[in-house]
FIKE-729693 format. One record per residue (C-alpha): residue in one letter; chain; x, y, z. Coordinates in nm, 4 decimals. Layout:
<rs>
['A','A',[X,Y,Z]];
...
</rs>
This chain:
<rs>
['X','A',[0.0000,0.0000,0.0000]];
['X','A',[0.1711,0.3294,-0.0997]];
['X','A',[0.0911,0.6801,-0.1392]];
['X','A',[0.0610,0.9453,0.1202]];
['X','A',[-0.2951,0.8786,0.2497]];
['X','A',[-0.2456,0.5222,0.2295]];
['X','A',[-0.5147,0.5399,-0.0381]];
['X','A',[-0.5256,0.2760,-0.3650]];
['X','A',[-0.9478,0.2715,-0.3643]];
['X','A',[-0.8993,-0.0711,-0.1537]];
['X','A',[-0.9088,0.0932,0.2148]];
['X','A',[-1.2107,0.3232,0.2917]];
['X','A',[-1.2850,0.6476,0.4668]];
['X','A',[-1.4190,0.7752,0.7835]];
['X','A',[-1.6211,1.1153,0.6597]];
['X','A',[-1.9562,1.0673,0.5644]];
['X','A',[-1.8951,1.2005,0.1999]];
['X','A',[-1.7654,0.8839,0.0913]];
['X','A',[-1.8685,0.7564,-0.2390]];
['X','A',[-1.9930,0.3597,-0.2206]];
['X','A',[-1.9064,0.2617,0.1173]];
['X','A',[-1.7397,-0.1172,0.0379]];
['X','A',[-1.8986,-0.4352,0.2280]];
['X','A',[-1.5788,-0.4541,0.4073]];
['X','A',[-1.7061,-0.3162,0.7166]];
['X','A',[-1.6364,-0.5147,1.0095]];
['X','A',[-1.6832,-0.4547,1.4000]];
['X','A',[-1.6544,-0.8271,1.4862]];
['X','A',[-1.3838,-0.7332,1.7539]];
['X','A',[-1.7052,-0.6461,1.9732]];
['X','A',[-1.6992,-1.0294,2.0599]];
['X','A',[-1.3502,-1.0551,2.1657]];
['X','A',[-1.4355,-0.8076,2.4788]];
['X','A',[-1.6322,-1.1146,2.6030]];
['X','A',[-1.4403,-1.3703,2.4722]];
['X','A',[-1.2015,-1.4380,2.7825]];
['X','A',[-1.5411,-1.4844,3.0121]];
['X','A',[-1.6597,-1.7281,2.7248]];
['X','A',[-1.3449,-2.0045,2.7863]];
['X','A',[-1.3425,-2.0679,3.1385]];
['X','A',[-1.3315,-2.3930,3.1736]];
['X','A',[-1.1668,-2.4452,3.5329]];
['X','A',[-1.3815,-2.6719,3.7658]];
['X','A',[-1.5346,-2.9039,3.4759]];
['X','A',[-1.2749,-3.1694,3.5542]];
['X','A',[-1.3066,-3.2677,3.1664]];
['X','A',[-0.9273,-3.3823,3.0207]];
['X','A',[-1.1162,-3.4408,2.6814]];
['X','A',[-1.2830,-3.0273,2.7219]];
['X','A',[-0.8861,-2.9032,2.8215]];
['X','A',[-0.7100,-3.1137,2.5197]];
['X','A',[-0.9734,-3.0313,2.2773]];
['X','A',[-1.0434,-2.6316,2.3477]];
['X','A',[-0.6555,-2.6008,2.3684]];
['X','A',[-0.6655,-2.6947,1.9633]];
['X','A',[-0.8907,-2.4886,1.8877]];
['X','A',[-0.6303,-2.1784,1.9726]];
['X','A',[-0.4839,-2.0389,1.6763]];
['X','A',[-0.1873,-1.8447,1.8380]];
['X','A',[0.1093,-1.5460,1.7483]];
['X','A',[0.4128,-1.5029,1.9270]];
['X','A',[0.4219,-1.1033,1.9177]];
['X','A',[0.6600,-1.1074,2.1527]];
['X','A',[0.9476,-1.2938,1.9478]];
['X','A',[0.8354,-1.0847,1.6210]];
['X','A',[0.8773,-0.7616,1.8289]];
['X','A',[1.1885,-0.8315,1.9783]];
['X','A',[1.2958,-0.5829,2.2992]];
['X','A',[1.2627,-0.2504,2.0951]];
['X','A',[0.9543,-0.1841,2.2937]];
['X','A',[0.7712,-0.0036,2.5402]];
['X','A',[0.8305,-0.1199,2.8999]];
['X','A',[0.6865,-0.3972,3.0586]];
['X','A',[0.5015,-0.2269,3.4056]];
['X','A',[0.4201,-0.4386,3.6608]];
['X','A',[0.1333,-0.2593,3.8748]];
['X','A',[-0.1239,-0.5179,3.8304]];
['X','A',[-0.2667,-0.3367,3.5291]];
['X','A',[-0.3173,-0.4439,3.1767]];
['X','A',[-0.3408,-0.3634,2.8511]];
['X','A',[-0.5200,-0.5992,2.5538]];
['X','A',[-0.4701,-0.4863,2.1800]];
['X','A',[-0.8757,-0.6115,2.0147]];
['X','A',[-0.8870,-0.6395,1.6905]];
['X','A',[-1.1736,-0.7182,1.4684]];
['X','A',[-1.0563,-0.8698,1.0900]];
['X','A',[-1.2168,-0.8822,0.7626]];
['X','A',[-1.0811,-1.1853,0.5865]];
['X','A',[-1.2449,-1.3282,0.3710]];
['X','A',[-1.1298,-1.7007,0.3757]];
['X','A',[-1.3460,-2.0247,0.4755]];
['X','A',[-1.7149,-1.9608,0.6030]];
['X','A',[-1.6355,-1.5468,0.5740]];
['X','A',[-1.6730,-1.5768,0.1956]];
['X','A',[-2.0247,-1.5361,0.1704]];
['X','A',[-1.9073,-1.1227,0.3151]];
['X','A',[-1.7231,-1.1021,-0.0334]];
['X','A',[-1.4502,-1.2086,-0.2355]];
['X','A',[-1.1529,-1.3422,-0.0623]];
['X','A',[-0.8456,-1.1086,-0.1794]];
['X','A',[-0.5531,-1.3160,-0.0411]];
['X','A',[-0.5688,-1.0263,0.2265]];
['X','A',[-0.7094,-0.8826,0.4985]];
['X','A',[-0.7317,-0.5393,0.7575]];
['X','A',[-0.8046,-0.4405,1.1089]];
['X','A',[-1.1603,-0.2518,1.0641]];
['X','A',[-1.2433,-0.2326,1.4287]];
['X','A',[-0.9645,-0.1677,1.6516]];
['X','A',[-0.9912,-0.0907,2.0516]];
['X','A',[-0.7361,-0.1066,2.3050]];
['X','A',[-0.8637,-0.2613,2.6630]];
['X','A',[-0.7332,-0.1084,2.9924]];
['X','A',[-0.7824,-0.3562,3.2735]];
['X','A',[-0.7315,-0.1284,3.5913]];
['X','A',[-0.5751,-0.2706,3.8565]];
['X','A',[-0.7575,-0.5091,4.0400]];
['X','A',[-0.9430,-0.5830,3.7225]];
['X','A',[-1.2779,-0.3724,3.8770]];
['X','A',[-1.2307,-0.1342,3.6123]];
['X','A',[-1.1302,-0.0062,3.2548]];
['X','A',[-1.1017,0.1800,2.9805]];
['X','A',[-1.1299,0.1019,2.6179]];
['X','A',[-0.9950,0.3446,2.3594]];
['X','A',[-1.1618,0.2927,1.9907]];
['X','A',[-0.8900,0.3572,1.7141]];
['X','A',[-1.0996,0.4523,1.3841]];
['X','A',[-0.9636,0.2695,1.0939]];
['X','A',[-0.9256,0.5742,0.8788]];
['X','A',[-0.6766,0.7737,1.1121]];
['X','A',[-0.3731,0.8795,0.9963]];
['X','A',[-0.0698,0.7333,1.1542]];
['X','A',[0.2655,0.7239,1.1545]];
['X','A',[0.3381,0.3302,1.0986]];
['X','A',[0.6733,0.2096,1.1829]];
['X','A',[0.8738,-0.0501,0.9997]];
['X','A',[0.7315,-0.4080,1.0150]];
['X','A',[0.7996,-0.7690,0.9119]];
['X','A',[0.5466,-0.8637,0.7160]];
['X','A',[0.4041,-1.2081,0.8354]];
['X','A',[0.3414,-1.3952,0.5372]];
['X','A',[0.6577,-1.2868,0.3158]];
['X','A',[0.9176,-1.2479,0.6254]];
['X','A',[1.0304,-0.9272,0.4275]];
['X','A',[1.0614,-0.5958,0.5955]];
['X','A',[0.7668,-0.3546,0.5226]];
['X','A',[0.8798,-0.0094,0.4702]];
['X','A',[0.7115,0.2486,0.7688]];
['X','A',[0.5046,0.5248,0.5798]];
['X','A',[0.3523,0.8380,0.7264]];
['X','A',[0.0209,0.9551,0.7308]];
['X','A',[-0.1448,0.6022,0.5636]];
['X','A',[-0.4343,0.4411,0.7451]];
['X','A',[-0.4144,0.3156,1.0746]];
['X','A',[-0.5871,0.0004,0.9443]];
['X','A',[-0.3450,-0.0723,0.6582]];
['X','A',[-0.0839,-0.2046,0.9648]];
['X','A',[-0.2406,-0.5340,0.9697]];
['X','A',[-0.2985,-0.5482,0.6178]];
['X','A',[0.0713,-0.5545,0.5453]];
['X','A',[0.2303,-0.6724,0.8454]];
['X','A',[-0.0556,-0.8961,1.0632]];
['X','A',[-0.1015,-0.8526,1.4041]];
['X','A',[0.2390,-0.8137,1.4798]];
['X','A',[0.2487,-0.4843,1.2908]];
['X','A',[-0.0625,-0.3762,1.4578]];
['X','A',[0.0518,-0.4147,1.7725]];
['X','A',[0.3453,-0.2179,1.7056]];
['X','A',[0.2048,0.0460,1.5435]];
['X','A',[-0.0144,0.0763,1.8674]];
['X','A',[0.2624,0.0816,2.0850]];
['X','A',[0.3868,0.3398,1.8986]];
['X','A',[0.1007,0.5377,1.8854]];
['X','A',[0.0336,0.5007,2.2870]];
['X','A',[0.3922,0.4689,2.4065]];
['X','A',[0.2083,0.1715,2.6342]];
['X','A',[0.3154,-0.1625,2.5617]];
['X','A',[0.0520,-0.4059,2.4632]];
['X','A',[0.0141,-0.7334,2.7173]];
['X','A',[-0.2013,-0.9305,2.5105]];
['X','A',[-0.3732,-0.9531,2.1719]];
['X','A',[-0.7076,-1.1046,2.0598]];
['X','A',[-0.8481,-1.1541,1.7232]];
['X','A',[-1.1970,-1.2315,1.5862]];
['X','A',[-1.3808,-1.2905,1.2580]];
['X','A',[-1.7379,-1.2798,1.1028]];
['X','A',[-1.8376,-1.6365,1.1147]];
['X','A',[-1.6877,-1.6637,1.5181]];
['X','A',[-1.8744,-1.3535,1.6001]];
['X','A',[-2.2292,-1.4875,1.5046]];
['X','A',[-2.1274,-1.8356,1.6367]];
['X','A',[-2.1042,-1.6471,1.9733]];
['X','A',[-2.3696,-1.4320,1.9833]];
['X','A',[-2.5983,-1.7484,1.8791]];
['X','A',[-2.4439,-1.9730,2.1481]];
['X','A',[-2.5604,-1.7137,2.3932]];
['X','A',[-2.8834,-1.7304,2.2673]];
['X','A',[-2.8796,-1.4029,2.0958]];
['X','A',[-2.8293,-1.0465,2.2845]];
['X','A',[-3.1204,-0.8319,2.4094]];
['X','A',[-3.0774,-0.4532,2.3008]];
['X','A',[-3.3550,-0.1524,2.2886]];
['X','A',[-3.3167,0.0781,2.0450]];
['X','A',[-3.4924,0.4104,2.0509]];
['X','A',[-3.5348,0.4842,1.6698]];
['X','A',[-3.5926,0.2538,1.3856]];
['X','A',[-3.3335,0.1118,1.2173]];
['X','A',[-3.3406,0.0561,0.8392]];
['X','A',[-2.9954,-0.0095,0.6688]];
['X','A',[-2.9662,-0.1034,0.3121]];
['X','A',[-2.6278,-0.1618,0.3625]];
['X','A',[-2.6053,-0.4026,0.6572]];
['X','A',[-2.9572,-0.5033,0.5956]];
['X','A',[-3.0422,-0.4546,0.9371]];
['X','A',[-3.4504,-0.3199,0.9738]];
['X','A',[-3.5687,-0.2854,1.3615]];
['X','A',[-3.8996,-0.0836,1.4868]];
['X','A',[-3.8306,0.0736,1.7614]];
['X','A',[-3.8172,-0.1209,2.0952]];
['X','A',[-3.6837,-0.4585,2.2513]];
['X','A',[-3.5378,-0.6933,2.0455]];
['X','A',[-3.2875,-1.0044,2.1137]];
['X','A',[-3.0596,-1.0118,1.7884]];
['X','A',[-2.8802,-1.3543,1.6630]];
['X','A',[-2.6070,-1.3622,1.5380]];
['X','A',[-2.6563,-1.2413,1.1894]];
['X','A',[-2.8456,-0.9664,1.2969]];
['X','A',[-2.5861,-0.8497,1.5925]];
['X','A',[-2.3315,-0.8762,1.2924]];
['X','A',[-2.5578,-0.6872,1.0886]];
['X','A',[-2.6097,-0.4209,1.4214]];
['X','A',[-2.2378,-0.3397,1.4520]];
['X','A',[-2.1826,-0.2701,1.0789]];
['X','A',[-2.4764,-0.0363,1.0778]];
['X','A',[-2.3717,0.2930,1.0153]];
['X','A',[-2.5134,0.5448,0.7408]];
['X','A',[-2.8773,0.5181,0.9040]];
['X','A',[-2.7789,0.6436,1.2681]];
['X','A',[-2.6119,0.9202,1.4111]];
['X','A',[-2.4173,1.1657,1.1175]];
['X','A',[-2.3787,0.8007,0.8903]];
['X','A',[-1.9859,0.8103,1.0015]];
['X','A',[-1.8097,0.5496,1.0747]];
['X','A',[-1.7156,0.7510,1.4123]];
['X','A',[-2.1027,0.7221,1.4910]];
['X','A',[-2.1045,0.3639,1.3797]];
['X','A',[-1.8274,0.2991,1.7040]];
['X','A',[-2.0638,0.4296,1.9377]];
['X','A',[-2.3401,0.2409,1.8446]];
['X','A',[-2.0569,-0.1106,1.8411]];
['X','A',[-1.9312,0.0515,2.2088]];
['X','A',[-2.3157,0.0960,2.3310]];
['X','A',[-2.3337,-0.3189,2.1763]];
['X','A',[-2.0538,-0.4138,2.3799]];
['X','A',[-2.1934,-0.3320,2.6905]];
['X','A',[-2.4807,-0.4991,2.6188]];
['X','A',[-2.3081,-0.8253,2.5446]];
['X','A',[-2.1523,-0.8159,2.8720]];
['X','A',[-2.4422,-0.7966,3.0598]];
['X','A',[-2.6220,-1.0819,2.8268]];
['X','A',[-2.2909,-1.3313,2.8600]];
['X','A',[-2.3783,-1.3181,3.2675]];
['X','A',[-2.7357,-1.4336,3.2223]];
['X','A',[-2.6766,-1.7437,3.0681]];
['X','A',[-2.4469,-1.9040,3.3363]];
['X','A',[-2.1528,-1.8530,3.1588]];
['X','A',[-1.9834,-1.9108,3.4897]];
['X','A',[-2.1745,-2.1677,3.6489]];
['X','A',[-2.3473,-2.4292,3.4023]];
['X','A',[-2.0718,-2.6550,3.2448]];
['X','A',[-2.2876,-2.7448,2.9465]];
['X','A',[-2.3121,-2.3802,2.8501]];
['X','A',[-2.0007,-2.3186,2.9686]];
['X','A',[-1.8583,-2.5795,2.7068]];
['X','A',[-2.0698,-2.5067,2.4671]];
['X','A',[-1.9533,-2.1027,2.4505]];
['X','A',[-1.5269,-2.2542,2.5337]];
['X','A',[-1.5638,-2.4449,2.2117]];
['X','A',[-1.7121,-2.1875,1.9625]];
['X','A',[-1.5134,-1.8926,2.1531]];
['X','A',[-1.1984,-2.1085,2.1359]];
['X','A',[-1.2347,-2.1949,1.7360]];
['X','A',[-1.3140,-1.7809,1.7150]];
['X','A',[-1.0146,-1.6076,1.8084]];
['X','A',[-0.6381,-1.5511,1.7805]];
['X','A',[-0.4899,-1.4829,2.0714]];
['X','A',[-0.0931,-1.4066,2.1026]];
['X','A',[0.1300,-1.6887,2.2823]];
['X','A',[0.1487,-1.5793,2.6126]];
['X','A',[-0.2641,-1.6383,2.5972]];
['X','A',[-0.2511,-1.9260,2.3859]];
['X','A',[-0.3581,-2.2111,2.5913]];
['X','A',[-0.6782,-2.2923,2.7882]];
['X','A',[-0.4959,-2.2555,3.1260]];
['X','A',[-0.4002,-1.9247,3.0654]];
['X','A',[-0.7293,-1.8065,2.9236]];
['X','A',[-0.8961,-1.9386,3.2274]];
['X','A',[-0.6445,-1.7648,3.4512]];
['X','A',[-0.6941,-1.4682,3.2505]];
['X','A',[-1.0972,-1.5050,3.2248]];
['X','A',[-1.1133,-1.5735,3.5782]];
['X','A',[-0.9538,-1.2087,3.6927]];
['X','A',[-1.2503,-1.0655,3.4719]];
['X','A',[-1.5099,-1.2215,3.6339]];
['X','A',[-1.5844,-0.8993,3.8569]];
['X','A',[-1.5773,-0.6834,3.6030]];
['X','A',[-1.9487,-0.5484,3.4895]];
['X','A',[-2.0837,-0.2942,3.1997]];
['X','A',[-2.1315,0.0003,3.4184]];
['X','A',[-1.7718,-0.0173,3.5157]];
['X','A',[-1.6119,-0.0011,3.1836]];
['X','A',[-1.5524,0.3330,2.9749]];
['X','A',[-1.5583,0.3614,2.6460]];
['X','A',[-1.3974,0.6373,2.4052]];
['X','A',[-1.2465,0.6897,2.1017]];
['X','A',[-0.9151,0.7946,2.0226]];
['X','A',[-0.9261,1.2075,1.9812]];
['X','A',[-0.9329,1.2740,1.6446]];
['X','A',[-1.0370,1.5624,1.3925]];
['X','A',[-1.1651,1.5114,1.0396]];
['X','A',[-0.8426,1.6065,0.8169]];
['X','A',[-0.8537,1.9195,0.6681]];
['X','A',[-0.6773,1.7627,0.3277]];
['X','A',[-0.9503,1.4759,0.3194]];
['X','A',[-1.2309,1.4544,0.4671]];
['X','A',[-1.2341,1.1171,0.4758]];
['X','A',[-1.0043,1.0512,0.7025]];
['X','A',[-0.9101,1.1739,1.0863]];
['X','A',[-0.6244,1.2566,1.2592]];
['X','A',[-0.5032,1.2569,1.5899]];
['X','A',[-0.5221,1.5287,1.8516]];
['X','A',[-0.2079,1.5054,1.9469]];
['X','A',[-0.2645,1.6583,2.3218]];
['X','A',[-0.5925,1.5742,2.3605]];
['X','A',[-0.4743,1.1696,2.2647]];
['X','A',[-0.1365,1.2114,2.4870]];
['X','A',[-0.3959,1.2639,2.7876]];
['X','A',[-0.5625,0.9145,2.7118]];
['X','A',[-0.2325,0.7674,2.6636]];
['X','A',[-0.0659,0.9297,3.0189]];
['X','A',[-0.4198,0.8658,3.2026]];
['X','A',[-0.3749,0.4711,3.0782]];
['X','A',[0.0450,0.4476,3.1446]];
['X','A',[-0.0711,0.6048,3.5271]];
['X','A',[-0.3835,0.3160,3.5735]];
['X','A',[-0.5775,0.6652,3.5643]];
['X','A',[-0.9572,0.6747,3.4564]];
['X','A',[-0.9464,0.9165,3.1377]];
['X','A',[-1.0609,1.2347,3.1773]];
['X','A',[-1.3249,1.4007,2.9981]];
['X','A',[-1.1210,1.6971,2.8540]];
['X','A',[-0.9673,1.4984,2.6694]];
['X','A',[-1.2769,1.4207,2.4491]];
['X','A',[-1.3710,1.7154,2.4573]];
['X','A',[-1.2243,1.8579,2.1348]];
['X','A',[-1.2721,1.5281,1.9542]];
['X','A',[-1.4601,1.4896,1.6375]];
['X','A',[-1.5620,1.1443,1.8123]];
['X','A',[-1.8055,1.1026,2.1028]];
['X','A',[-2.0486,1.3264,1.9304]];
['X','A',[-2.3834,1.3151,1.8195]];
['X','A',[-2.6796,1.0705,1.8498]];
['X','A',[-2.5386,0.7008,1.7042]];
['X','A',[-2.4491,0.5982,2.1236]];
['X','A',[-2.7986,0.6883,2.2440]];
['X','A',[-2.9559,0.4623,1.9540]];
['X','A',[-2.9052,0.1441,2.1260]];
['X','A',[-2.9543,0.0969,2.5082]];
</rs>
């Protein structure tokens, strides 16, 4: 990917001026949030559950790809989870579109456990912002990738895998990622249906030709295709950005947190099971998570953690005066989420104050 926007008509904008918005619209990293509370399996006292969840786990070792040229490791009991949601196209995600050989990083969110795990804070990264991306190894050729300024945040993963995403974050940030997880289309739905589907209210109608997603106003419980179809939503709520589109996925979220502790995810072994196995077959994860015994360890420290103690906000950014299709970062306003993560600090609201994001109507659509 070359040119100084990162632009090649493959990789699309944020602005709501956009001409054809492509299928490739995906927000499937809303199910990773839950993920770790989906593969506890401690307590079942099932050897065949542990040997056959543990290959499910498709697994990277960022950690040997990154090397030591990295932020430092701090030990205060926080932590810090790069989520990423991908598009590829491969296997069961074909019927999204044509499988290109490729694929990006269209939802992006970085996860702040607070210490004690009580808390935290997750900071949406719109696909479209303009980044400085840093040399990377590309994962497929084992070449070096060339770092480029001002090309899509997104494009990272596209040309380097989750390696070069987490790298670019940790450049970004100047916080060092602890962990990584990955989902897809198909795992998404799989999830949302082995939870029985996830209630939401929304308080307009929703009628998207795009996602073909059509709700009256009201309750509804959404499977899986329809939850899929929920967090893709985007030119009939709010403005019809994609910056409204992450407040209605963040307002989502919450909801599937509260829905995964209904069903006795941690107390009814068949569910339990049930949720390990399509969770488990779902994600990547990086090494140091790779394994059922470190997902449960992980899982288990989460287990306290509710909706209503989790804050959500995206990444300050401002439309870009040279396109309005994409944002960039403001710079002070996105070194105060940065410093308010580094110090295990909640973030504070000036620093969203000046953002293009956060705005508008799309996060009061679903409740």
């Amino acid at each position: 990917m070359t040119g100084q926007n990162g632009s090649n008509g493959r990789i699309r904008g944020t602005g709501k001026r956009r001409k054809e918005p492509s299928r490739r619209r995906r927000a499937t990293a809303v199910a990773a949030w839950t993920v770790a509370g989906l593969v506890v399996v401690g307590g079942t006292g099932l050897g065949y559950a542990y040997f056959k969840l543990n290959g499910n786990l498709k697994a990277v070792d960022i950690n040997a790809a990154l090397g030591k040229n990295r932020p430092a490791d701090v030990d205060n009991g926080s932590q810090d989870i790069l989520v990423l949601g991908s598009d590829s196209r491969s296997g069961a995600n074909s019927k999204y579109g044509r499988d290109e050989g490729t694929a990006r990083s269209d939802t992006a969110m970085v996860v702040h456990l607070n210490q004690g795990h009580r808390t935290a804070s997750v900071v949406s990264i719109p696909r479209d912002t303009l980044v400085t991306r840093p040399d990377c190894t590309s994962d497929t050729s084992g070449k070096t990738v060339p770092g480029e300024q001002r090309t899509m945040f997104n494009s990272a993963y596209e040309v380097g895998g989750p390696a070069c995403a987490v790298k670019t974050v940790e450049s970004m940030s100047g916080i060092r990622m602890d962990h990584y997880l990955e989902v897809d289309f198909t795992g998404f739905k799989k999830l949302i249906d082995q939870l029985g589907g996830v209630k939401i209210t929304t308080t307009q109608a929703i009628n998207d030709s795009k996602s073909h997603l059509n709700l009256t106003p009201g309750t509804h419980t959404l499977d899986g295709e329809q939850s899929l179809g929920l967090v893709r939503t985007r030119k009939s709520v709010g403005d019809g950005s994609d910056l409204g589109r992450i407040q209605l996925q963040q307002a989502f979220i919450k909801a599937l947190m509260e829905q995964a502790k209904t069903v006795g995810v941690f107390s009814d072994p068949k569910t339990l099971f049930g949720l390990a196995d399509t969770a488990t077959k779902a994600i990547t994860t990086d090494s140091d998570l790779g394994s059922v015994k470190e997902l449960t360890g992980f899982a288990n420290g989460l287990k306290g953690l509710g909706s209503k103690n989790v804050h959500m906000v995206t990444l300050p950014v401002q439309y870009d005066p040279a396109d309005p299709n994409r944002v960039v970062p403001l710079e002070k306003s996105a070194q105060q989420v940065w410093t308010a993560l580094k110090q295990d600090k909640p973030i504070p609201a000036s620093a969203i104050e000046k953002s293009a994001g956060d705005k508008g109507g799309a996060g009061q659509v679903v409740r």
